[in-house]
VEXTORDREN-951722 format. One record per residue: x, y negated, z negated of N, C-alpha, C in turn. Coordinates in steps of 0.05 Angstrom, whole numbers, padded with zeros to 5 digits, always signed. Layout:
// residues N
XYZXYZXYZ/...
This chain:
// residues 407
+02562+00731-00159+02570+00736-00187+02585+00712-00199/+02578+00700-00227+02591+00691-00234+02627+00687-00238/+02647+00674-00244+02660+00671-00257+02678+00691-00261/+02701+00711-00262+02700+00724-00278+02723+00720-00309/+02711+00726-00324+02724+00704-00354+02739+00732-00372/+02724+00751-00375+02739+00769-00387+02731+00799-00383/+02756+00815-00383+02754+00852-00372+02760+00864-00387/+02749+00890-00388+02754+00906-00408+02765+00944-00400/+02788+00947-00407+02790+00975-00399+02786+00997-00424/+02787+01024-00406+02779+01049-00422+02792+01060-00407/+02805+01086-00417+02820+01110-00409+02802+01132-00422/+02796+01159-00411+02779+01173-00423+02773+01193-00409/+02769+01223-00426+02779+01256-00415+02797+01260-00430/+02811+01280-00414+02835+01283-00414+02861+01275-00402/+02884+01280-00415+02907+01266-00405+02916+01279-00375/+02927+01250-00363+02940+01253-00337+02963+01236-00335/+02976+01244-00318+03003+01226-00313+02997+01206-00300/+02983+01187-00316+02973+01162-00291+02957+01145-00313/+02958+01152-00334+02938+01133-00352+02953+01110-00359/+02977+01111-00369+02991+01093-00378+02997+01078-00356/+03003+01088-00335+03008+01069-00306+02985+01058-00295/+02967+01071-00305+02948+01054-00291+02933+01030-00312/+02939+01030-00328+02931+01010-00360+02950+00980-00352/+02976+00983-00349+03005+00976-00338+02995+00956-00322/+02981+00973-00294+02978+00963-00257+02964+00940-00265/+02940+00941-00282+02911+00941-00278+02923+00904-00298/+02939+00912-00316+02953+00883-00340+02957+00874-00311/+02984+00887-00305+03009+00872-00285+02996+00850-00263/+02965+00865-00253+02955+00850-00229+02945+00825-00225/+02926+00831-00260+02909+00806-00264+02924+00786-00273/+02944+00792-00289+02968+00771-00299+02976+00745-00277/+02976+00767-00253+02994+00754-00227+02965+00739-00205/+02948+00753-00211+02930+00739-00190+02902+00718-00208/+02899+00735-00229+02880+00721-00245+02889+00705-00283/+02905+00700-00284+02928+00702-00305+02904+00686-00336/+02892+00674-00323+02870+00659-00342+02841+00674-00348/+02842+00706-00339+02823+00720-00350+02825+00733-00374/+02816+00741-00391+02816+00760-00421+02815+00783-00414/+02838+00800-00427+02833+00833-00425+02836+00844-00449/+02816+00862-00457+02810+00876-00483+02814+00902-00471/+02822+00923-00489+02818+00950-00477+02810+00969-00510/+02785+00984-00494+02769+01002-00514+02776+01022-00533/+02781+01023-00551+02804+01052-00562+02787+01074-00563/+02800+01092-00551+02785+01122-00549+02764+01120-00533/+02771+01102-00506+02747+01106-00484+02723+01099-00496/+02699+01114-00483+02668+01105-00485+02667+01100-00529/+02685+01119-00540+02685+01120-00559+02692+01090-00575/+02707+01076-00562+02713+01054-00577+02692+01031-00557/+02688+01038-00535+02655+01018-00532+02638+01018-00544/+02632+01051-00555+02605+01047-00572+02611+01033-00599/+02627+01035-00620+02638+01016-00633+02645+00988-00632/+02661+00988-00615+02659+00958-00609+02688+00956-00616/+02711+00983-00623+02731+00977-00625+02753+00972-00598/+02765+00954-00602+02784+00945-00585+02807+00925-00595/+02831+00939-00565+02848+00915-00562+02850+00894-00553/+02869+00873-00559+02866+00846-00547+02897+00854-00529/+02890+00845-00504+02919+00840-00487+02926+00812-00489/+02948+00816-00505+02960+00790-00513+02997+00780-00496/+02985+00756-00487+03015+00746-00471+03034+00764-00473/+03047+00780-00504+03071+00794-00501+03066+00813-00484/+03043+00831-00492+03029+00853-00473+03038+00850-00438/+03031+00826-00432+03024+00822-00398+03062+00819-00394/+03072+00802-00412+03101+00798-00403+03114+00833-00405/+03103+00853-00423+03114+00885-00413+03100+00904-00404/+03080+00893-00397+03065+00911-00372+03079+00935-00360/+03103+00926-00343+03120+00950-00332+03129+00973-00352/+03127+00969-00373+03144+00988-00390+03123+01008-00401/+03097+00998-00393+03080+01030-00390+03078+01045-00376/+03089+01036-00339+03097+01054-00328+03116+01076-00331/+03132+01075-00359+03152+01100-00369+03146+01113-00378/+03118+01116-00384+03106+01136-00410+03090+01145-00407/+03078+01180-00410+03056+01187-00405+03040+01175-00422/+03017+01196-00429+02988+01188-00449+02978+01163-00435/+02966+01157-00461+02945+01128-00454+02954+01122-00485/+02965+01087-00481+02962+01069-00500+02945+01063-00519/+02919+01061-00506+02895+01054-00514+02883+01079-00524/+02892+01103-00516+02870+01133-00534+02854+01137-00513/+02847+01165-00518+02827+01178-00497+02802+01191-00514/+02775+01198-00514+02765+01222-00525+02741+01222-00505/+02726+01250-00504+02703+01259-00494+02679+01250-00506/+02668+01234-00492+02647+01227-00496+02631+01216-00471/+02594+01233-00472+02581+01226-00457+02559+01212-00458/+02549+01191-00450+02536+01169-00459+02496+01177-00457/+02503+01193-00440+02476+01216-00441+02473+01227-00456/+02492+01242-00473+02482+01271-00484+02482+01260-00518/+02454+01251-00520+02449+01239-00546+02455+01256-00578/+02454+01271-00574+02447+01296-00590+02472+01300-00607/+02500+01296-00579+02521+01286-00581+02528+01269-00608/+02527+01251-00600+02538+01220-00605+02524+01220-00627/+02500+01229-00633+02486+01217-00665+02503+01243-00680/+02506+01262-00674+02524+01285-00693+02545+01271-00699/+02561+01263-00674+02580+01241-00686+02594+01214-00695/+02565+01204-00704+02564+01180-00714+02574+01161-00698/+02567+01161-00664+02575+01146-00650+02551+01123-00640/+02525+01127-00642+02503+01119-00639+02469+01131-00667/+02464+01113-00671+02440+01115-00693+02426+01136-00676/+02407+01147-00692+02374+01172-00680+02362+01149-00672/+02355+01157-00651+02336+01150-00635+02343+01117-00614/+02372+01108-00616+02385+01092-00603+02386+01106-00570/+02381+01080-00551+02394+01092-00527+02432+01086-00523/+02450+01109-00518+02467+01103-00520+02476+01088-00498/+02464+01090-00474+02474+01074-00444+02460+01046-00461/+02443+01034-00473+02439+01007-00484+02451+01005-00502/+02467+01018-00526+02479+01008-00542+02502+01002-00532/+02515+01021-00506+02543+01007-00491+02542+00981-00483/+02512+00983-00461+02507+00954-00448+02510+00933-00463/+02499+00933-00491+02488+00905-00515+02521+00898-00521/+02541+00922-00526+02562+00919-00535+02586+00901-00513/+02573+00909-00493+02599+00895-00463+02591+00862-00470/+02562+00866-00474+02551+00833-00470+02559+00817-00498/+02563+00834-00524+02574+00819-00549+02596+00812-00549/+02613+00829-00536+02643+00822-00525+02648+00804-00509/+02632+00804-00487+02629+00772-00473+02649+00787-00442/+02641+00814-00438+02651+00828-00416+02639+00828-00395/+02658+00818-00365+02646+00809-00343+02656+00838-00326/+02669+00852-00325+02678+00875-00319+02687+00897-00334/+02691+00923-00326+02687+00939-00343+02712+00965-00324/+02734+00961-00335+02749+00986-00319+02748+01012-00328/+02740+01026-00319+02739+01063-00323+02757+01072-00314/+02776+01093-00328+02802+01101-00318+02791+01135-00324/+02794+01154-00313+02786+01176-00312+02775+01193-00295/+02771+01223-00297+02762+01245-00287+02739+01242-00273/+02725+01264-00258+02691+01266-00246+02666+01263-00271/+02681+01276-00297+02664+01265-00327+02660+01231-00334/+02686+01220-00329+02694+01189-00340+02675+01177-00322/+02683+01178-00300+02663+01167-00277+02641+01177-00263/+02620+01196-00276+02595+01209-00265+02581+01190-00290/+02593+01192-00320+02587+01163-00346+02588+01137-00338/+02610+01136-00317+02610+01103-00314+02596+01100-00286/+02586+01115-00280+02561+01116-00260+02527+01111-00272/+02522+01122-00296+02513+01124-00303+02502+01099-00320/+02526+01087-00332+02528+01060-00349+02524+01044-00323/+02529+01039-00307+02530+01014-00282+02506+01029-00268/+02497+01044-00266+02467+01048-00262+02439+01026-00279/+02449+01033-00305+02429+01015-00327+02439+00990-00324/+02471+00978-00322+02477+00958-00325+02465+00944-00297/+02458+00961-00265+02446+00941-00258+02413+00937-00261/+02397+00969-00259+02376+00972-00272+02362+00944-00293/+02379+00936-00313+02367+00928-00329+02385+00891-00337/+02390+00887-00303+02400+00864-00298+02428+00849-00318/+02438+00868-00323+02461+00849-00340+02480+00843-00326/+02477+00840-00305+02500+00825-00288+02542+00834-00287/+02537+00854-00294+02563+00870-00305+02584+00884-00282/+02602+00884-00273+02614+00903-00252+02629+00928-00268/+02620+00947-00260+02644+00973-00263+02663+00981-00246/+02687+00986-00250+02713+00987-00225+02722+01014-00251/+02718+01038-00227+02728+01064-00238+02758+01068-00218/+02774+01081-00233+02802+01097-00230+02805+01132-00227/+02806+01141-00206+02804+01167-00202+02826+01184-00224/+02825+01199-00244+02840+01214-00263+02829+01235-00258/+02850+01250-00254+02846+01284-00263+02871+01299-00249/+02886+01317-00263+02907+01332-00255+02892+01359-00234/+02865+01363-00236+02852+01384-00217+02845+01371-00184/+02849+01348-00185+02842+01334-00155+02818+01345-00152/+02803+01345-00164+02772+01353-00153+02754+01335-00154/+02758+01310-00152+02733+01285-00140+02732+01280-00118/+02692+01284-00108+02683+01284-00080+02683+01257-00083/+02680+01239-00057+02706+01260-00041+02723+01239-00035/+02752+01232-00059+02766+01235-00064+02795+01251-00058/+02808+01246-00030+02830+01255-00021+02845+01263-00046/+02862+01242-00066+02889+01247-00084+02887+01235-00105/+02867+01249-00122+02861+01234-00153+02892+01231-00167/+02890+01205-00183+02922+01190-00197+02933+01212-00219/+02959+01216-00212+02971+01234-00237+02976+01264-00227/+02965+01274-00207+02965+01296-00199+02990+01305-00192/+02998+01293-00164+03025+01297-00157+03055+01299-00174/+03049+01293-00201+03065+01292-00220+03056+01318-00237/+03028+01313-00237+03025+01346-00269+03046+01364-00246/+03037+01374-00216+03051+01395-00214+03072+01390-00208/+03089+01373-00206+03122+01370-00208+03129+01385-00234/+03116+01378-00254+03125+01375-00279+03117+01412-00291/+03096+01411-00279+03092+01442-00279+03109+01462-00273/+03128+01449-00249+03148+01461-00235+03177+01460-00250/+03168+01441-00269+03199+01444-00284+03190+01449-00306/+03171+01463-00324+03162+01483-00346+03176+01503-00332/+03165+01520-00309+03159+01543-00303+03193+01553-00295/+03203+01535-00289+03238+01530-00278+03245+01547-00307/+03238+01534-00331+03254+01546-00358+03240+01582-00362/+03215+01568-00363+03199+01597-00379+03205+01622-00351/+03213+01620-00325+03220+01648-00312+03247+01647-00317/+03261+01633-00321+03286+01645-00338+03283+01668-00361/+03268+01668-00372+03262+01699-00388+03260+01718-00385/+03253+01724-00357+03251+01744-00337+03268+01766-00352/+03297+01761-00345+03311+01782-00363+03306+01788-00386/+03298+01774-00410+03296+01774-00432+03291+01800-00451/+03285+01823-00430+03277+01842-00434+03262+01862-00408/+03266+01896-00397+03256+01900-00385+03230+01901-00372/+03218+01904-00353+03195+01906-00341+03177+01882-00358/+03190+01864-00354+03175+01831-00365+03153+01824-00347/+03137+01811-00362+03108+01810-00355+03112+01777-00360/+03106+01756-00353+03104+01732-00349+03084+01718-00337/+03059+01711-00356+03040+01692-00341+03039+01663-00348/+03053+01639-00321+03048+01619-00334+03024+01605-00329/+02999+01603-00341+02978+01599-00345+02978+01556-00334/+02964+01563-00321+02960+01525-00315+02933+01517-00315/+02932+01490-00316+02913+01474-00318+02886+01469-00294/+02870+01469-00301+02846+01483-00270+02822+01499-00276/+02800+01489-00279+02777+01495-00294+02764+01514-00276/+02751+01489-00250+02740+01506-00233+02753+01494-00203/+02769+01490-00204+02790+01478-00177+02820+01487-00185/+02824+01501-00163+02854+01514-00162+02880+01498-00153/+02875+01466-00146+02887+01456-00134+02922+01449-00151/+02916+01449-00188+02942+01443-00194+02960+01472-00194/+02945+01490-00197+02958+01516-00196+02974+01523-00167/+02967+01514-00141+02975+01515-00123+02995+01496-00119/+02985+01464-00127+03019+01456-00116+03028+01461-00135/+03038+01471-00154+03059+01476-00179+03065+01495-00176/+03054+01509-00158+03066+01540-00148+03093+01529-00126/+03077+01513-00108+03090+01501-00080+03106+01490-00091/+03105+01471-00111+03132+01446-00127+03154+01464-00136/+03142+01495-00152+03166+01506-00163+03179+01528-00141/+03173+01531-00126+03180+01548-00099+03208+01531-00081/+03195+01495-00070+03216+01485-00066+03234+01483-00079/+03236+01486-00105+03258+01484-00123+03276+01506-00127/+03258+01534-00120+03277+01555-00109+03282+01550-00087/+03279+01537-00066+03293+01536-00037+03320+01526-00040/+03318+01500-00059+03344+01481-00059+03360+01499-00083/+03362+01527-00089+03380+01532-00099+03406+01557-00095/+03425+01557-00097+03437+01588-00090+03443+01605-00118/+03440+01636-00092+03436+01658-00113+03454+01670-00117/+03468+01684-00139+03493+01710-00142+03473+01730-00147/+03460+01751-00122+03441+01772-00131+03466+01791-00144/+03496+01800-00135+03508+01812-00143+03515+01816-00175/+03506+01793-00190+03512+01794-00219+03487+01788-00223/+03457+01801-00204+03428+01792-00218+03410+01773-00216/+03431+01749-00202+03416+01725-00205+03401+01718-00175/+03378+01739-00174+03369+01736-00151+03345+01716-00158/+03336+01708-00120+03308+01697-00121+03287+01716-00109/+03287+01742-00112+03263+01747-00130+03258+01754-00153/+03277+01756-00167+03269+01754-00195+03253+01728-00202/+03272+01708-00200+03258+01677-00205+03231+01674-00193/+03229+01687-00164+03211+01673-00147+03180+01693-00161/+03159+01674-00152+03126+01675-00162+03119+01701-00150/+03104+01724-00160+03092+01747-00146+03063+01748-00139/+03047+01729-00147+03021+01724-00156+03010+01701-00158/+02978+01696-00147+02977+01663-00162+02949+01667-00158/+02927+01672-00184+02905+01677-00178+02882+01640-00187/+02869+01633-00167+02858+01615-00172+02822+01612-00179/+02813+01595-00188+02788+01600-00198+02771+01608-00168/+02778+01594-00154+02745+01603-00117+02767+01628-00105/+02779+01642-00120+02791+01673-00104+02778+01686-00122/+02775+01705-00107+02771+01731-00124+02792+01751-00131/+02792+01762-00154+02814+01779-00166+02811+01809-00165/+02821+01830-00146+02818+01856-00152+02835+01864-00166/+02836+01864-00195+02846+01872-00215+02872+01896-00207/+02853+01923-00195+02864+01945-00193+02878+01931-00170/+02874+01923-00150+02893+01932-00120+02914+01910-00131/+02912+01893-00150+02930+01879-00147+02955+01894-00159/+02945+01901-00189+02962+01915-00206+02980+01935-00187/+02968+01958-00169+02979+01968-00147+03006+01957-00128/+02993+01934-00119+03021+01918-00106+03035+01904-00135/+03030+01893-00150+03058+01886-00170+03076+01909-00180/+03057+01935-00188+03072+01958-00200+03097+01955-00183/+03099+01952-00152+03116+01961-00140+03145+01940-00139/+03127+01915-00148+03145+01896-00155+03161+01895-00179/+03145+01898-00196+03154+01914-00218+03184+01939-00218/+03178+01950-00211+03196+01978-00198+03220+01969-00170/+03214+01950-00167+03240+01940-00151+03248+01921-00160/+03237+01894-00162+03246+01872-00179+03257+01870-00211/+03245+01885-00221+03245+01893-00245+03237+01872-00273/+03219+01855-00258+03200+01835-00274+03177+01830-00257/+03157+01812-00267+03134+01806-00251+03124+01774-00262/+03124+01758-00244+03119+01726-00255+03087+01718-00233/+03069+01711-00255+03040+01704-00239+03043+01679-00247/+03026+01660-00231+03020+01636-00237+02985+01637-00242/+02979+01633-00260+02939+01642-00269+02928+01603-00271/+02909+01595-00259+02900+01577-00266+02883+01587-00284/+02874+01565-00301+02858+01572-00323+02828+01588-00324/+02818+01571-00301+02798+01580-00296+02789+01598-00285/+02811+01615-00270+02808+01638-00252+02803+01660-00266/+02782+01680-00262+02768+01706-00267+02754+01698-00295/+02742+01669-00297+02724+01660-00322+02705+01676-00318/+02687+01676-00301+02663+01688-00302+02665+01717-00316/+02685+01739-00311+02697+01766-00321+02697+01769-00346/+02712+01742-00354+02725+01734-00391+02696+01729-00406/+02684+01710-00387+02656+01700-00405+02626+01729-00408/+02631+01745-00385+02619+01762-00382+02623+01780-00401/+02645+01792-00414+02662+01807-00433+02659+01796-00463/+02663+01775-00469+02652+01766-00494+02625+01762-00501/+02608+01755-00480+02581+01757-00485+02574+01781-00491/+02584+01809-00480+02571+01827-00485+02577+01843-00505/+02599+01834-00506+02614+01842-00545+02595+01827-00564/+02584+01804-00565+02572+01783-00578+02580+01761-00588/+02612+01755-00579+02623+01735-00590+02603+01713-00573/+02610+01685-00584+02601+01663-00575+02625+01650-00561/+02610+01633-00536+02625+01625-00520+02631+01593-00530/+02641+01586-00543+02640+01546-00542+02651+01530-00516/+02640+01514-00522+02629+01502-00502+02634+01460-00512/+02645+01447-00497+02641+01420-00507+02626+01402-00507/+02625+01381-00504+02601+01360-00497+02584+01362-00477/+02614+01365-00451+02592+01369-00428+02586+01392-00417/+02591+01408-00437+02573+01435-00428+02595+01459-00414/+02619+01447-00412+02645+01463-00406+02651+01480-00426/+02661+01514-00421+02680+01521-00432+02702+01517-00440/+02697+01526-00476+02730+01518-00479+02747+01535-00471/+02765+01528-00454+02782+01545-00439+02811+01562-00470/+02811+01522-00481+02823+01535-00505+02821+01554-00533/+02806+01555-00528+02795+01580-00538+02789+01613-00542/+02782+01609-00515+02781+01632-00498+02803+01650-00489/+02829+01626-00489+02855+01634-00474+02857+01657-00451/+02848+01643-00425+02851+01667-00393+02880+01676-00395/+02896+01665-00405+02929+01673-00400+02935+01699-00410/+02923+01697-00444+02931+01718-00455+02906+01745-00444/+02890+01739-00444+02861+01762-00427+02882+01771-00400/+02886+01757-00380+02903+01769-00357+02926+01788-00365/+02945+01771-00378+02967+01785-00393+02956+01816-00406/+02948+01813-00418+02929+01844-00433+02926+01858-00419/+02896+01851-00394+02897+01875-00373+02917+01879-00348/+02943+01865-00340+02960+01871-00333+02990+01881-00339/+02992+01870-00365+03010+01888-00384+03013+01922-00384/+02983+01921-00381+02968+01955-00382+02975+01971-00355/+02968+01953-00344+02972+01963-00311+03000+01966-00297/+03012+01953-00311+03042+01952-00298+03064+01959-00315/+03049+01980-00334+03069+01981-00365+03092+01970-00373/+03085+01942-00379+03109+01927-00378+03111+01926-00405/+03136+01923-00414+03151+01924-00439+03143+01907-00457/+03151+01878-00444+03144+01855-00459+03137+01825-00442/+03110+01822-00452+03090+01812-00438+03098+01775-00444/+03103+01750-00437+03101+01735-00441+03080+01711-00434/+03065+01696-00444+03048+01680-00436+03053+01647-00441/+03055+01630-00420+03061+01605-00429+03039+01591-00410/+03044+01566-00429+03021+01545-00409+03027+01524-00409/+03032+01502-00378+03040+01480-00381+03035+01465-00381/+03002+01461-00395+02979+01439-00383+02988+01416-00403/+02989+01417-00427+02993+01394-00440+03040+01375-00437/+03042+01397-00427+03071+01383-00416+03073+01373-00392/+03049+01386-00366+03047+01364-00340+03032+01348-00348/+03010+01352-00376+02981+01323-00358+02992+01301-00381/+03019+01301-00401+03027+01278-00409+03049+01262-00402/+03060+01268-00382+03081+01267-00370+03078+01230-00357/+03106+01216-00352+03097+01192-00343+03095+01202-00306/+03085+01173-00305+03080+01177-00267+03111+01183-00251/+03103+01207-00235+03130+01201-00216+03128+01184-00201/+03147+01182-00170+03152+01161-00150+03122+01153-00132/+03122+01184-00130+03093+01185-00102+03068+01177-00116/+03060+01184-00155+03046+01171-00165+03046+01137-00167/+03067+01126-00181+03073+01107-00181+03055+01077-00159/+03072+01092-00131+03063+01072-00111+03030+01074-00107/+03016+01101-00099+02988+01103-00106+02977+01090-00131/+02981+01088-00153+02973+01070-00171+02974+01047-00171/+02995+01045-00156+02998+01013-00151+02976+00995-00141/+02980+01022-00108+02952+01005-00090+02931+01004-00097/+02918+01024-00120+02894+01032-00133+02884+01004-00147/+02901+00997-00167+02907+00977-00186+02901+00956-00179/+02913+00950-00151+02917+00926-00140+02874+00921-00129/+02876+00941-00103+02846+00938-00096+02827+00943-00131/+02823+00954-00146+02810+00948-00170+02799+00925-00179/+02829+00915-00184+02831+00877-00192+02825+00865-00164/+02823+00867-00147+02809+00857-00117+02776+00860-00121/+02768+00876-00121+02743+00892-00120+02726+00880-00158/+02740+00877-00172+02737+00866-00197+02729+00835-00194/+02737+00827-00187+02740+00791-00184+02718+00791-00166/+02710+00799-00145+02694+00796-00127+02658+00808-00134/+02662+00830-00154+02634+00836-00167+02634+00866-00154/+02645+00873-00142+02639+00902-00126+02645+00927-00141/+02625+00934-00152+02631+00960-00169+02632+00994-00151/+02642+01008-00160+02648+01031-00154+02672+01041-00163/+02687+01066-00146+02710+01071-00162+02739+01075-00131/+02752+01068-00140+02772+01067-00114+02793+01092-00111/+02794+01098-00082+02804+01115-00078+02802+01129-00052/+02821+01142-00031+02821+01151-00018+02796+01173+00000/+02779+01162+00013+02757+01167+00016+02752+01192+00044/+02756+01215+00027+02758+01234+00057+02729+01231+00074/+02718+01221+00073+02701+01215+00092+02695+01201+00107/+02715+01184+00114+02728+01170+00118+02750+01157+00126/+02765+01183+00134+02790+01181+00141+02813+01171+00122/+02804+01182+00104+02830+01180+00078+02830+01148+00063/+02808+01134+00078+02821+01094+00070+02823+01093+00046/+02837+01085+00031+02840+01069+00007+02812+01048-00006/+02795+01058-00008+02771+01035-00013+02749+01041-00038/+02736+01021-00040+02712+01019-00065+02690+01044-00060/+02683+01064-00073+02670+01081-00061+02647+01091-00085/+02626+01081-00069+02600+01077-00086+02598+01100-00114/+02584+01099-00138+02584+01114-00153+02571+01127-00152/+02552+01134-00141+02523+01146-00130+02536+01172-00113/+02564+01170-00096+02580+01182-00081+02596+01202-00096/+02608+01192-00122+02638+01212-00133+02612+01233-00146/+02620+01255-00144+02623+01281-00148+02641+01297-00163/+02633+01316-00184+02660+01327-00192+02659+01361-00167/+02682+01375-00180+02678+01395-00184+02674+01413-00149/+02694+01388-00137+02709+01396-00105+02728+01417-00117/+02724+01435-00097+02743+01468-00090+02771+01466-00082/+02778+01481-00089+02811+01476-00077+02805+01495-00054/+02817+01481-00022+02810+01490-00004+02831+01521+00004/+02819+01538+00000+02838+01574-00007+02849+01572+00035/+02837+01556+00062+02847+01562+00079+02873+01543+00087/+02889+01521+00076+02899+01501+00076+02927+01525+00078/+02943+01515+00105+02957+01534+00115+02985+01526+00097/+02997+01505+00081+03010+01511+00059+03014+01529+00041/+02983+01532+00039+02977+01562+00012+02973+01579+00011/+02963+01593+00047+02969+01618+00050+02982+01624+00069/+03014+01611+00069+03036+01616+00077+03050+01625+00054/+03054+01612+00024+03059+01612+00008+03051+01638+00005/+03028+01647+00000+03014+01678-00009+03024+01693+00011/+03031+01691+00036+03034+01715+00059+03071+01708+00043/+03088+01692+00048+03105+01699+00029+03124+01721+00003/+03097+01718-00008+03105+01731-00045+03085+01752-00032/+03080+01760-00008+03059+01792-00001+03042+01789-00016/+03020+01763-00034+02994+01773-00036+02972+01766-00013/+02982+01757+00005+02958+01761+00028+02937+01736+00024/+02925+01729+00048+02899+01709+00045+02879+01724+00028/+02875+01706+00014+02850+01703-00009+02823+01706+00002/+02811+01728-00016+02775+01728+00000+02765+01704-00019/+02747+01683-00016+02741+01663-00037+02716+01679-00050/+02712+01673-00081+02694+01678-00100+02669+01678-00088/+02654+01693-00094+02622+01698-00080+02610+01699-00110/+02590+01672-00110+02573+01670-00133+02553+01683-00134/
């Protein structure tokens, strides 16, 4: 491969605690190892490639690099967009009728005078930037793609510890710290804090585990009320479990009647199939986004659970909270941090050298830290329901090992 003269980043999906750190890593590296290359970055992801809008990283930029490690979001903007789904993009004036949009990206990298191409994002961001570096070598333009594992659900095959994660559920854990303080707020309280998790249960589980240790490290006055089980989780239904509605309602009533509140932790995605089944047959319409996902926001599983367990456990007053947009904007914690680092670092390694793919802990592998072909990442890995963390946790709060979802 030639040379490499100038790079270009994108952040794109949704937000994670890792975009800004990883925008930061990705300045900080090339500054220090390649300092005489050009970096532009895309605004609004694929959305500002197909445009052609962008930033210039300018000297001041590289001299505060570090000081995007303090901040969640992305600098640069995020939006959904899939470079396939044409139908898409001409609705939104992102590409002409009858344009190919993987060639209008390609023609655009090469007007820019782009020798690399960083993808920062989800199993969506990078199944696209698989897709783009498919045609980019297909149709010889000599281009590297270097993808960044994003997503607060850790569900990229196979992908050990996608960036940002270990922080949404810290951060989850200190939502849920305030909102079960309401517990009292009123009798036989009903409390679902609804989290982030489509079709992988994985942030719902450690944010259960994050806010659990945080009841370990604290002491109780049960004598004036301030017990831990009031505080502590009774419930935690994930999208690959199955939910028996009735038996569950059964064991909370009783929690209910002794505890004298009830706190679930609901990933979003859990008992979708139920919710989507139920509106279809009413006739509402389901929406749906670009890539063919439910809108979860829309639909709201928090308040649907809340409803049919409110009923079940005749609770007084029902509360619903959700802490997906306060963990996935959050800046990187410690354990993120250093992972981004190394990520960052092999990227701009793997960048300079021509080697495209996306980096990251490769369970197939024995966890290595390495370039891992795009032909390889996968979305839409399971959160593993036998992982003896999480049903210790469940034998705990008495809901018992989980039967997993049968499609």
């Amino acid at each position: 491969m030639a040379q490499v003269k100038k790079v270009a980043l994108l952040t794109a999906g949704g937000f994670a605690p890792c975009l800004s750190t990883a925008v930061g890593g990705l300045v900080k590296h090339y500054t220090e190892v390649a300092p005489d290359v050009e970096i532009i970055a895309y605004r609004y992801g694929y959305q500002g490639l197909l445009k052609g809008d962008y930033l210039t990283v300018t000297d001041e930029v590289r001299a505060k690099a570090d000081v995007l490690h303090r901040f969640g979001g992305s600098p640069i903007g995020n939006s959904r967009v899939k470079l396939t789904n044409k139908e898409d993009l001409v609705r939104r004036g992102l590409v002409a009728e009858g344009e190919d949009p993987l060639k209008v990206a390609a023609d655009r990298l090469v007007a820019d005078g782009v020798d690399v191409l960083h993808t920062i994002g989800g199993d969506d961001t990078n199944t696209t930037a698989a897709d783009l570096a498919a045609y980019l070598a297909e149709h010889d333009y000599g281009l590297t793609v270097v993808g960044l594992p994003k997503t607060i659900d850790n569900d990229i095959i196979p992908i050990r510890q996608s960036l940002g994660a270990w922080t949404a559920a810290e951060q989850g854990a200190k939502f849920a710290a305030n909102v079960v303080a309401e517990h009292n707020s009123g009798s036989r309280m009903l409390i679902v804090h609804e989290v982030m998790g489509r079709n992988c249960g994985y942030l719902t589980a450690a944010t259960a585990a994050k806010y659990r240790e945080w009841l370990d490290a604290q002491e109780w006055v049960p004598e004036i009320g301030l017990s831990r089980e009031a505080w502590d989780i009774h419930a935690v239904y994930l999208p690959e479990a199955e939910i028996d509605l009735d038996a569950e309602a059964e064991r909370l009533n009783k929690v209910m009647d002794t505890v004298g509140n009830v706190t679930i932790f609901l990933s979003e995605g859990a008992g979708l199939d139920a919710i989507i089944a139920e509106l279809e047959k009413s006739g509402e319409e389901v929406p749906r986004d670009p890539f063919g996902h439910v809108k979860l926001d829309k639909i709201n599983p928090g308040a649907w659970f809340g409803k049919q367990f409110a009923k079940r456990l005749s609770a007084e007053k029902t509360m619903v909270q959700k802490s997906g947009y306060f963990s996935r904007s959050a800046a990187s914690n410690e354990a993120d941090l250093e992972l981004i680092g190394r990520c960052t670092e092999l990227a701009v390694e793997c960048a300079l050298s021509g080697r495209s793919g996306v980096i990251g802990q490769d369970e197939e592998a024995g966890d290595v830290l390495t370039n891992i072909d795009f032909d390889r990442i996968k979305g839409g890995k399971p959160f593993d329901l036998t992982q003896p963390w999480f049903t210790s946790m469940l034998d705990e709060i008495g809901q018992g090992a989980p039967k997993p979802l049968q499609h």
